[in-house]
C-alpha positions in Angstrom: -31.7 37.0 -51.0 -32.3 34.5 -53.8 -29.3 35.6 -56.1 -27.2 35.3 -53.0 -28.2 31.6 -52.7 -27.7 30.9 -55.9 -24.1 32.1 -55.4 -23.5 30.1 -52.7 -25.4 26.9 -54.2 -23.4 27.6 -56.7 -19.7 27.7 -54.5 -20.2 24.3 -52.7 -21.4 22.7 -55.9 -17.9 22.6 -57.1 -17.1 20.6 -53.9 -19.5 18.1 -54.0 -18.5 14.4 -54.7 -18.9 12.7 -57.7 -17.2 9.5 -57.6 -19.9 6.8 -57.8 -16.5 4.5 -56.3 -16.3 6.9 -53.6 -18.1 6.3 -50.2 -18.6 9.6 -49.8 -20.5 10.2 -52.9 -23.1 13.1 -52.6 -21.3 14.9 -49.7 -19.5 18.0 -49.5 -15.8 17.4 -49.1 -14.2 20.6 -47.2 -10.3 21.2 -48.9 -9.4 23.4 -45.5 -10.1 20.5 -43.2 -9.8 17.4 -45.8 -12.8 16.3 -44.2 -16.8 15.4 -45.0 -18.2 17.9 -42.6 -21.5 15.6 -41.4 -23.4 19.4 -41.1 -22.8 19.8 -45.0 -25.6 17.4 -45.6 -27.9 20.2 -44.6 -26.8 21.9 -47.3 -29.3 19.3 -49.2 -32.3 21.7 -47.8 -31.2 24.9 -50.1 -30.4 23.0 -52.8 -33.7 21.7 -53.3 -35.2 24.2 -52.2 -33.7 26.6 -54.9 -33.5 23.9 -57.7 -37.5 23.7 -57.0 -37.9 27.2 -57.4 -35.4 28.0 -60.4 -36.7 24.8 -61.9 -33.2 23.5 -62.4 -33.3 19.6 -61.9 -29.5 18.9 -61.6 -29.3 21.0 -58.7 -32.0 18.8 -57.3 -30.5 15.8 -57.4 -27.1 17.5 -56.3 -29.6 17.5 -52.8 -30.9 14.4 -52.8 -27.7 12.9 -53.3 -26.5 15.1 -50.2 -29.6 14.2 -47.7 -28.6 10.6 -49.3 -25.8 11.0 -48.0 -26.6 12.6 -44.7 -28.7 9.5 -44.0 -25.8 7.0 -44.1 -24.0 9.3 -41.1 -26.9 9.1 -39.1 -26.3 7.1 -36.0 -28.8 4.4 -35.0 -30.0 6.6 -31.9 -30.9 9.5 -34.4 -28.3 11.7 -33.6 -25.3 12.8 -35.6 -21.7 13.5 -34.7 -20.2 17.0 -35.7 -17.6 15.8 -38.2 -14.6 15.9 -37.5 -15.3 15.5 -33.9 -17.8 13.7 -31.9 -20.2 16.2 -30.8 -24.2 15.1 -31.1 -25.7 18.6 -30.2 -25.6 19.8 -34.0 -28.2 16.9 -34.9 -30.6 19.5 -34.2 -29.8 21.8 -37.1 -29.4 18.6 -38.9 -33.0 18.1 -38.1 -34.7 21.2 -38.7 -32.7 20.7 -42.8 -33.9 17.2 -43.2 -37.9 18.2 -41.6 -38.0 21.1 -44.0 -36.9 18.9 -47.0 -39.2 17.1 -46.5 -41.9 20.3 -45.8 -40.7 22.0 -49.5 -39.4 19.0 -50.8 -41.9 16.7 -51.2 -43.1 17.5 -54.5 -39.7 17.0 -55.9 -37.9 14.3 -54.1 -38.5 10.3 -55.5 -40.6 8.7 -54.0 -38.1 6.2 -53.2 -36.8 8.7 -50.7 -39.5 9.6 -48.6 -40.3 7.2 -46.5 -36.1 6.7 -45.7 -36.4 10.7 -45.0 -39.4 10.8 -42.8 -37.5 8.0 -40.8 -34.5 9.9 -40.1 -36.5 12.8 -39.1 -38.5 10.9 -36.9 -35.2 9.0 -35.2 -33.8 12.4 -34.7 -37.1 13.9 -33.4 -36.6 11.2 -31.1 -33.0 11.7 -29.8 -33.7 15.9 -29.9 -36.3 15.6 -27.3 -34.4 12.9 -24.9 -31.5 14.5 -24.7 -31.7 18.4 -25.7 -31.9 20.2 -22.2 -30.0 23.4 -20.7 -27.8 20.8 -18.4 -26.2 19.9 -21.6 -26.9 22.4 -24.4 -26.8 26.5 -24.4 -29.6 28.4 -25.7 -29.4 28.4 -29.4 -29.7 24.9 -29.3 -32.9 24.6 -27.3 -34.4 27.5 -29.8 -33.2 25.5 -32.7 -34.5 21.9 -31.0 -38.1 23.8 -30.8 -38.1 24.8 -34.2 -36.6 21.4 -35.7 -39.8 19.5 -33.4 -42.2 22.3 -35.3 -41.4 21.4 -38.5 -40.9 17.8 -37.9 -44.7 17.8 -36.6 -45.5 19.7 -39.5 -44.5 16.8 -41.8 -45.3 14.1 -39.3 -47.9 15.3 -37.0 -46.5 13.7 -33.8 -48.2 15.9 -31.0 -46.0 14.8 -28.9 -42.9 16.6 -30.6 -45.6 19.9 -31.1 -45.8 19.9 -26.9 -42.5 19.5 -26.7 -41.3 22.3 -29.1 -43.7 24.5 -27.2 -42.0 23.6 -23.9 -38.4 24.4 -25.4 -39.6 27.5 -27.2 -40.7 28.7 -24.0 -37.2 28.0 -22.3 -35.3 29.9 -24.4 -37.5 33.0 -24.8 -37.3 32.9 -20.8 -33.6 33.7 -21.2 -34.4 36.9 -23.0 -33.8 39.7 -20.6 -34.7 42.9 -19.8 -32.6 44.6 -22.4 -33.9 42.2 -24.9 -31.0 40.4 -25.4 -30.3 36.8 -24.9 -28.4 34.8 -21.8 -27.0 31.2 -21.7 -24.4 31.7 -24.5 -20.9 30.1 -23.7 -19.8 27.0 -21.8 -21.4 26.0 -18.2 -19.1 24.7 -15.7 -19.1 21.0 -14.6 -19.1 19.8 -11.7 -19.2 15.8 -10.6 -18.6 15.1 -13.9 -22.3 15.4 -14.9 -23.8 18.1 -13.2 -23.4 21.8 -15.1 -23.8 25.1 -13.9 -25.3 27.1 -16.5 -23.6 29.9 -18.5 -24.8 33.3 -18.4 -23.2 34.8 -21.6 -24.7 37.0 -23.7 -23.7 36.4 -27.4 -25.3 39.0 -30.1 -24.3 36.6 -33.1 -25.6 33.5 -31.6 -28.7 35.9 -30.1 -29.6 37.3 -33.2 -28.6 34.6 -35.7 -29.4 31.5 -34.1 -31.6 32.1 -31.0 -34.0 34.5 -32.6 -33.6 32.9 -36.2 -34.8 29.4 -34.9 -37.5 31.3 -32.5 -38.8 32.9 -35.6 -39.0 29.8 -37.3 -41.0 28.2 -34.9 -43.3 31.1 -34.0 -44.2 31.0 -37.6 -45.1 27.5 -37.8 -47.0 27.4 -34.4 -48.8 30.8 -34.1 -47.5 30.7 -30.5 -48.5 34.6 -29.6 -46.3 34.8 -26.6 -43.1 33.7 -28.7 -44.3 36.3 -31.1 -44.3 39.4 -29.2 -41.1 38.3 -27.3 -39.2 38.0 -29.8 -40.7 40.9 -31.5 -39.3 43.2 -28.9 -35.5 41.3 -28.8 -35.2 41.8 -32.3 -35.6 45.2 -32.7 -33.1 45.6 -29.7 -30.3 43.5 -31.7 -30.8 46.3 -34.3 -28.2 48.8 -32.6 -25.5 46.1 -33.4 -26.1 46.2 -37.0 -23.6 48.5 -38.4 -24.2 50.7 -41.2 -22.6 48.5 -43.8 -24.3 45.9 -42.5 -21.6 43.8 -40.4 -22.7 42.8 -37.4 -21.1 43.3 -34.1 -20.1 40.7 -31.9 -17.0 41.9 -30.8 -18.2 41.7 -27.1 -19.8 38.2 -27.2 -19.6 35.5 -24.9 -18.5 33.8 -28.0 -17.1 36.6 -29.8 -14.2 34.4 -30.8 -16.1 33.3 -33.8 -16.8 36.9 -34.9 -16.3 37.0 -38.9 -17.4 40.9 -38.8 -20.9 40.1 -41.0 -21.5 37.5 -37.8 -20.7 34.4 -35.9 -19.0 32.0 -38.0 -21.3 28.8 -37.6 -24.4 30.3 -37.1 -27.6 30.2 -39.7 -27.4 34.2 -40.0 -29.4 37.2 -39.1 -32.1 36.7 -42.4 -34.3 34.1 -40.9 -34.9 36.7 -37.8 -34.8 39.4 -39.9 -37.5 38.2 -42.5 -40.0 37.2 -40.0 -39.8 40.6 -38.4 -39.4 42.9 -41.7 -43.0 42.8 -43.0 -44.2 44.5 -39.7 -41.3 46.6 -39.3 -39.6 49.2 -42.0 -36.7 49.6 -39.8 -36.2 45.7 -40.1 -37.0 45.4 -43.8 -33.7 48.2 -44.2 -31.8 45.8 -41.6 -32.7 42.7 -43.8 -31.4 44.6 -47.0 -28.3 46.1 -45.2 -27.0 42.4 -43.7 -27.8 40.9 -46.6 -25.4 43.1 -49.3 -23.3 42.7 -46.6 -22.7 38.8 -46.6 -21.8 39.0 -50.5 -19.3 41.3 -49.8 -17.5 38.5 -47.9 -17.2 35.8 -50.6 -14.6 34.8 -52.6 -14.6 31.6 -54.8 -17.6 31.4 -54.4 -17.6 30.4 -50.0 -17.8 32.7 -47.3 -14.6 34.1 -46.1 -13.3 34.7 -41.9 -13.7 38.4 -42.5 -12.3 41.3 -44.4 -9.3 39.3 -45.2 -10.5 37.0 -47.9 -8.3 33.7 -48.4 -6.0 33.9 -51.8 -6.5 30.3 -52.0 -10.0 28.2 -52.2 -8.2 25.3 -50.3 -7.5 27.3 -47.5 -11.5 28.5 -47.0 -13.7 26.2 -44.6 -16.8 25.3 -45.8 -18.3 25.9 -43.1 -20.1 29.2 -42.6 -21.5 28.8 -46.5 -23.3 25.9 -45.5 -24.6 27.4 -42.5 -25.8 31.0 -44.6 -27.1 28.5 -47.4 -29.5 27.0 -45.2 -30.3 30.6 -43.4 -30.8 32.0 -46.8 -33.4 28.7 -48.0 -35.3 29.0 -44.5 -35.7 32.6 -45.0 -37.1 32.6 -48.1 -39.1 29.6 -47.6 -40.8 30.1 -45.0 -41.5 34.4 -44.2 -43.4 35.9 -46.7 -41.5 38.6 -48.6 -42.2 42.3 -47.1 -43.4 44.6 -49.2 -42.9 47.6 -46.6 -40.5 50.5 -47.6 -37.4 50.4 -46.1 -37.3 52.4 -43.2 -34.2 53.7 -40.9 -31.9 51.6 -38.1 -30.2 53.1 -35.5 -27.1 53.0 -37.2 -28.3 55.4 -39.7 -29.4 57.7 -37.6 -27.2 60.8 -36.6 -26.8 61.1 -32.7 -27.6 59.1 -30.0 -26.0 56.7 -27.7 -27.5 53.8 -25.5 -25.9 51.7 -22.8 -26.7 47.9 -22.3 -26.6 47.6 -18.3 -26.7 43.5 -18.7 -23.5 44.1 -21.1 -21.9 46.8 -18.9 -21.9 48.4 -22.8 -22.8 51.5 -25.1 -23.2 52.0 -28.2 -22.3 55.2 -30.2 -23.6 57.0 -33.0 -21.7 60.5 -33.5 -22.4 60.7 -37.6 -20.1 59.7 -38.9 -18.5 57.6 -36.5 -20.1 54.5 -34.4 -18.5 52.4 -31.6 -19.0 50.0 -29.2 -17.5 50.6 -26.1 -17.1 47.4 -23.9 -17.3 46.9 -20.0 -18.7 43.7 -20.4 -16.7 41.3 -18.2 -18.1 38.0 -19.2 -15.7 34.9 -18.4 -15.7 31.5 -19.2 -14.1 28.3 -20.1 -13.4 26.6 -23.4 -12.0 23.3 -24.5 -8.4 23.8 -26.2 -5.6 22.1 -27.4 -4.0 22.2 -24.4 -6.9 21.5 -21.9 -9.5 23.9 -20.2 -8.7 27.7 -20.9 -10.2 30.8 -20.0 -12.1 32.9 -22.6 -12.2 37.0 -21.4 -14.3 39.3 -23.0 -12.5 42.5 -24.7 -13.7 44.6 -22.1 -12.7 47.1 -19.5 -14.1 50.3 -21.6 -12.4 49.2 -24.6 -13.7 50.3 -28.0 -14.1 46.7 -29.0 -15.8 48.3 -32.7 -15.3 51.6 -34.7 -16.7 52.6 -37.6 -16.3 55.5 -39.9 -19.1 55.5 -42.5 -17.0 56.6 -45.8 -14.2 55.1 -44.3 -15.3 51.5 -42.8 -13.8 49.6 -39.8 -11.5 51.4 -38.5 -10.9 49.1 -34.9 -12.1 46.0 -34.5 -11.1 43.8 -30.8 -10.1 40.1 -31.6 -9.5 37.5 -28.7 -7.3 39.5 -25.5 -5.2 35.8 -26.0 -5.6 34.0 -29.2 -6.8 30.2 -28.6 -8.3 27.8 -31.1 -11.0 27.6 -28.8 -13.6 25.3 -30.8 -10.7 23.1 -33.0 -12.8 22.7 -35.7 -13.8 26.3 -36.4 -10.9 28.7 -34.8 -8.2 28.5 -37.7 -4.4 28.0 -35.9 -2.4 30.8 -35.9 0.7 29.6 -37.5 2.7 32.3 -36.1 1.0 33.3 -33.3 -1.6 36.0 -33.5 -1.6 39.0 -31.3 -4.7 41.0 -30.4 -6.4 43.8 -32.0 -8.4 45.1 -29.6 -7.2 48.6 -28.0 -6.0 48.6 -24.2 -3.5 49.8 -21.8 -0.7 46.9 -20.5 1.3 47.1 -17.7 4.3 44.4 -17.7 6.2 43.2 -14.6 8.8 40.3 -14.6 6.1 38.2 -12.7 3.3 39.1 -15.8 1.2 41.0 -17.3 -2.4 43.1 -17.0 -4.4 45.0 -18.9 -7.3 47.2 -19.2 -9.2 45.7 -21.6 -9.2 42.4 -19.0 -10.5 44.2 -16.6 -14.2 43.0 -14.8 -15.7 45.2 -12.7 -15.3 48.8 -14.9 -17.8 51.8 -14.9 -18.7 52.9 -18.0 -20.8 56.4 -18.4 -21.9 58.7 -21.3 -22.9 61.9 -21.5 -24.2 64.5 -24.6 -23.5 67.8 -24.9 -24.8 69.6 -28.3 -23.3 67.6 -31.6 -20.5 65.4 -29.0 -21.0 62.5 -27.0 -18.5 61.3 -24.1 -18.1 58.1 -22.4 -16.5 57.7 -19.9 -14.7 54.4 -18.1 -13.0 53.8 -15.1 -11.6 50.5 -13.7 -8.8 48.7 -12.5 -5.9 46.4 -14.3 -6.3 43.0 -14.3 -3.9 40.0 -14.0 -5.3 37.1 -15.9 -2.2 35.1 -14.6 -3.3 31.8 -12.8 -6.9 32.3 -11.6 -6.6 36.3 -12.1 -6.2 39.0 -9.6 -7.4 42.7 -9.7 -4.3 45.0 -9.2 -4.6 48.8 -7.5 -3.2 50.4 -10.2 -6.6 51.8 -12.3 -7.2 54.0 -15.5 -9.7 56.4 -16.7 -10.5 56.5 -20.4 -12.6 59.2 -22.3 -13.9 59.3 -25.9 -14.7 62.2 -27.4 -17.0 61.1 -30.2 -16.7 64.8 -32.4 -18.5 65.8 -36.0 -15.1 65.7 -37.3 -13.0 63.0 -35.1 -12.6 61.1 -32.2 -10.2 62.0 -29.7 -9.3 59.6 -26.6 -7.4 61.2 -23.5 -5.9 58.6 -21.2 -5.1 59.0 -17.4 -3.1 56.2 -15.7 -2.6 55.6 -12.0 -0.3 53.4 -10.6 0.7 52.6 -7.7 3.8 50.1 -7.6 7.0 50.5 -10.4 6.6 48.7 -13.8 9.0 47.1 -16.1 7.0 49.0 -18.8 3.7 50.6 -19.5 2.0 50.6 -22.9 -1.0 51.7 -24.4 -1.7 50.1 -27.8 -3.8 51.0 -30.5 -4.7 48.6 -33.9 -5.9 50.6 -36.8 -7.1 48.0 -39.5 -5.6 48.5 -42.5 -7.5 47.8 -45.5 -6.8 46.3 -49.1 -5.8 48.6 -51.2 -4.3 51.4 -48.9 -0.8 52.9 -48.0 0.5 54.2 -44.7 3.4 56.4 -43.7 3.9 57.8 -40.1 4.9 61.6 -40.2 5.5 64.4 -37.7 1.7 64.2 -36.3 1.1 60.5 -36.0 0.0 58.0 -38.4 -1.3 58.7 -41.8 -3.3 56.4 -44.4 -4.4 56.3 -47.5 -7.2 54.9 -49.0 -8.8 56.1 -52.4 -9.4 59.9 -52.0 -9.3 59.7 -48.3 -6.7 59.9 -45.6 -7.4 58.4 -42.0 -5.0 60.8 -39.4 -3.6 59.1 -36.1 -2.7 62.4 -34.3 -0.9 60.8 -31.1 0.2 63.2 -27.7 2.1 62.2 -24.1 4.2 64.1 -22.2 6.6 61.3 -21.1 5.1 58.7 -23.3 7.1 57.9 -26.8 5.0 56.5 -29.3 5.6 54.6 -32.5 8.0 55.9 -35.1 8.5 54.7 -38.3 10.9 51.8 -37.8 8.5 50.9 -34.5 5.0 50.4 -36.3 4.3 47.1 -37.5 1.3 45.2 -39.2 -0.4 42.7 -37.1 -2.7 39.8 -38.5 -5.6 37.7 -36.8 -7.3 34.4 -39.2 -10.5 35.2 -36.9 -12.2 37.9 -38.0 -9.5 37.5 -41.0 -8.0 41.2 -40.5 -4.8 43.3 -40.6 -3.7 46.0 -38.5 -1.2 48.9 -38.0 -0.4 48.5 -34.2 0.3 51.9 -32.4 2.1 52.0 -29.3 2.7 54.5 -26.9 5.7 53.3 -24.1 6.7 54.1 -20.8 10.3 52.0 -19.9 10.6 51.6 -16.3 7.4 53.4 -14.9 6.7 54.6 -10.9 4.2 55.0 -9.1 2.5 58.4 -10.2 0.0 59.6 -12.6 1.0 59.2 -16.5 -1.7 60.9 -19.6 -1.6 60.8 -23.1 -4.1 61.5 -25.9 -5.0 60.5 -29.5 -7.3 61.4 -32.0 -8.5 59.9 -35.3 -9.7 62.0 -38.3 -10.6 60.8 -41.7 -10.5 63.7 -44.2 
């Protein structure tokens, strides 16, 4: 973990400001949004954490000129605003940076600073406890509130911050459930202006990488025993999303919108869990190791990238998530004692199994080589956009929402069912619009559209028989049109999950005429491969393998050559062959088709 820091010390030190003129001197000046993003200043924590540890002075100073910095944003109730924007809530990541400079710090920093430091933490320990609450916050940010009070005791021995981290601590391990994952992720509905119904989501980046992370954090400071064993358990549980490369799967999340493949885009990242876990757990150590190679696979000039698609310009990278994996990396390191266990085995490396989620209506598949997620997850909620209140649908309906080949890589991975830049600041624009990836059926009228992969209410089954596992789904289309409405029309989907390939057999009832029927299938298409569609289907290249796209239907016509057509999405930054199979004019009737994927 240390030699990734340094990288990524290293990346937002050429963006730092310099200009003693400059007002903004000491802060970290983001080309993407020409903007001072106020969370930067956090990045002053890893910076002197790692220039205390490496004994390199200059990068020091490079953080004490960024918490220098930090202090002049800081707003004379404690909080800061999320900049660009106006949002307060982030002051409590801004607080758990600024306590633990402090913590590690103190050894290093002027004297001159300290007592200006241990005033802003106190000011923000302040505002954290008055208005942190689940009437205005979701759950990461209570977790990340008790651990920010933990350490700013720990410097400042207020009790009164020590209770009240313990209270908090509490809250958010209570929204652990019984399949150890973690509720209260999206956006709660208001009502009267002020009152909010809470969210329900379930998120597995913001579970893993900011609920647990921050929960870990503060179990380690406070001994607490019953946020200890909790989290013990809900950890190990967020292990079957952790791929065997490494990447993390949030493909189904409540805010899977922000899914960059190795995890949520503005989230700390998995390490902070992962560490505090790994020296009681060889499974975890290997977990640790795994997401860790994974994250440096995912930068390029030096910043963390949207995905797979790295950006062929530094301007045109955010900032962003390399602050928020800096600061991961530093608390990690700092503050969970290095494992010396072997590694052991995750669940991804392991050759057959399969295990459904009932709070995610979900399974997840391991068939070596292939693993998938298969979503029924039908999570809805609403986000602020550009152009007002929209709804956010989970990929769902039995969709494979993530397939993986393991000498192959991702092979399908589900982006947003409609493309919004829901959070401005951290869902890039799609210049030219931005069409989904994830695989479903659509039925088109005059009036609309629906799809499978919208759909709420689907049952979702497996079954193993010798080396193969099926799943099996069932549900009906769905019209998100206006408030939404459930058609009669329904589908059944099976997977076939084979030594040698996947096959998926499709069986459409429908009950009223169409204007068209399609069912569409994304294949990402990496860097440096070819593609050609021949007599069987779709064929790719890549090094000394071929991915086959063998395609079937009796009254179906799929994709031919001057059909097939490369679809991009800036979030998870990825590209895709899009396969379609077409019915023009459809009746009510049954329709199949079939498909399966190889990789020799």
């Amino acid at each position: 973990m240390i030699s990734l820091l340094e990288e990524l010390v290293k990346g937002l030190s050429r963006h730092l400001v310099t200009d003693e003129n400059s007002d903004e001197e000491g802060s970290l000046f983001c080309q993407y949004h020409g903007d001072h993003h106020t969370r930067g200043g956090e990045a002053a924590f890893p910076f002197v954490y790692l220039g205390n540890r490496t004994n390199d002075n200059l990068v020091i100073q490079k953080g004490v000129s960024l918490a220098d910095w930090l202090l002049k944003r800081q707003n004379e109730d404690g909080s800061w605003d999320e900049s660009p924007g106006s949002w307060k809530g982030t002051t409590v990541f801004q607080l758990m940076a600024m306590a633990a400079l402090l913590d590690m710090g103190r050894p290093v920093i002027p004297e001159t600073r300290i007592r200006s430091y241990e005033k802003a933490v106190s000011n923000a320990s302040e505002w954290v406890c008055k208005n942190i609450n689940f009437r205005r916050v979701t759950t990461n940010y209570i977790a990340s509130a008790a651990a920010g009070l933990a350490l700013a005791n720990k410097v400042l021995l207020e009790k009164r911050w020590e209770r009240k981290a313990r209270r908090l601590a509490r809250l958010a391990v209570g929204k652990i459930n019984g399949d150890g994952l973690i509720e209260g992720e999206g956006r709660g509905r208001r009502i009267f202006k002020k009152v909010y119904i809470k969210p329900d989501g379930i998120d597995i980046g913001y579970g893993l990488e900011m609920t647990l992370a921050s929960l870990a954090l503060y179990a380690t400071l406070t001994g607490d025993r019953y946020v200890v064993s909790t989290i013990d358990y809900s950890i190990k549980e967020h292990l079957y999303f952790i791929y065997p490369d490494g990447s993390l799967d949030n493909s189904l999340g409540s805010r899977g919108y922000k899914w960059t493949i190795y995890g949520s885009k503005t989230t700390h990242g998995s390490q902070m869990a992962l560490a505090f876990a790994a020296t009681k757990s060889p499974e975890i150590m290997r977990a640790l190791n795994l997401t860790t190679k994974a994250l440096s696979r995912y930068i390029a000039f030096g910043l963390l990238s949207n995905g797979p698609e790295k950006d062929a310009k530094e301007e045109t990278t955010c900032l962003y998530p390399t602050i928020t994996r800096a600061c991961n990396l530093a608390f990690a390191l700092a503050y969970f004692p290095e494992s010396h266990l072997n590694e052991g085995t995750i669940p991804a490396e392991k050759p057959l199994w399969a295990k459904k989620f009932p709070s995610l209506n979900s399974i997840v598949v391991k068939r070596e080589p292939w693993m998938a997620t298969i979503s029924g997850y039908g999570n809805v909620t609403r986000y602020p956009t550009q152009k007002g209140q929209r709804t956010y649908y989970v990929p769902g309906g039995g969709s494979i929402t993530y397939l993986f080949h393991s000498h192959w890589g991702p092979i399908q991975a589900a982006t947003q069912l409609e493309y919004q830049q829901i959070e401005l600041l951290h869902v890039p624009e799609a210049k030219n619009g931005a069409r989904s990836l994830c695989p479903r059926i659509v039925l088109r009228k005059q009036s609309g559209a629906a799809s499978s992969s919208h759909a709420r209410k689907t049952e979702v089954r497996h079954t193993q028989e010798h080396d193969k596992i099926s799943v099996q789904v069932q549900g009906r289309f769905f019209s998100p049109e206006g408030k939404g409405k459930e058609l009669r029309s329904y589908y059944r989907i099976e997977y076939i999950f084979s030594p040698d390939r996947i096959a998926k057999h499709y069986h459409m009832t429908l009950v009223s005429p169409y204007t068209s029927m399609e069912i569409i299938e994304p294949i990402v298409l990496q860097s440096s491969t070819g593609f050609q569609i021949t007599e069987q289907g779709l064929l790719i290249r890549k090094s000394e393998k071929s991915l086959r796209l063998m395609p079937e239907s009796s009254s179906g016509h799929w994709s031919k050559s001057e059909d097939i057509e490369k679809i991009t999405c800036p979030l998870p930054s990825l590209t895709a062959l899009s396969m379609v199979c077409r019915w023009e004019q459809p009746g009510p009737g049954d329709y199949m088709a079939s498909m399966e994927i190889l990789i020799e």
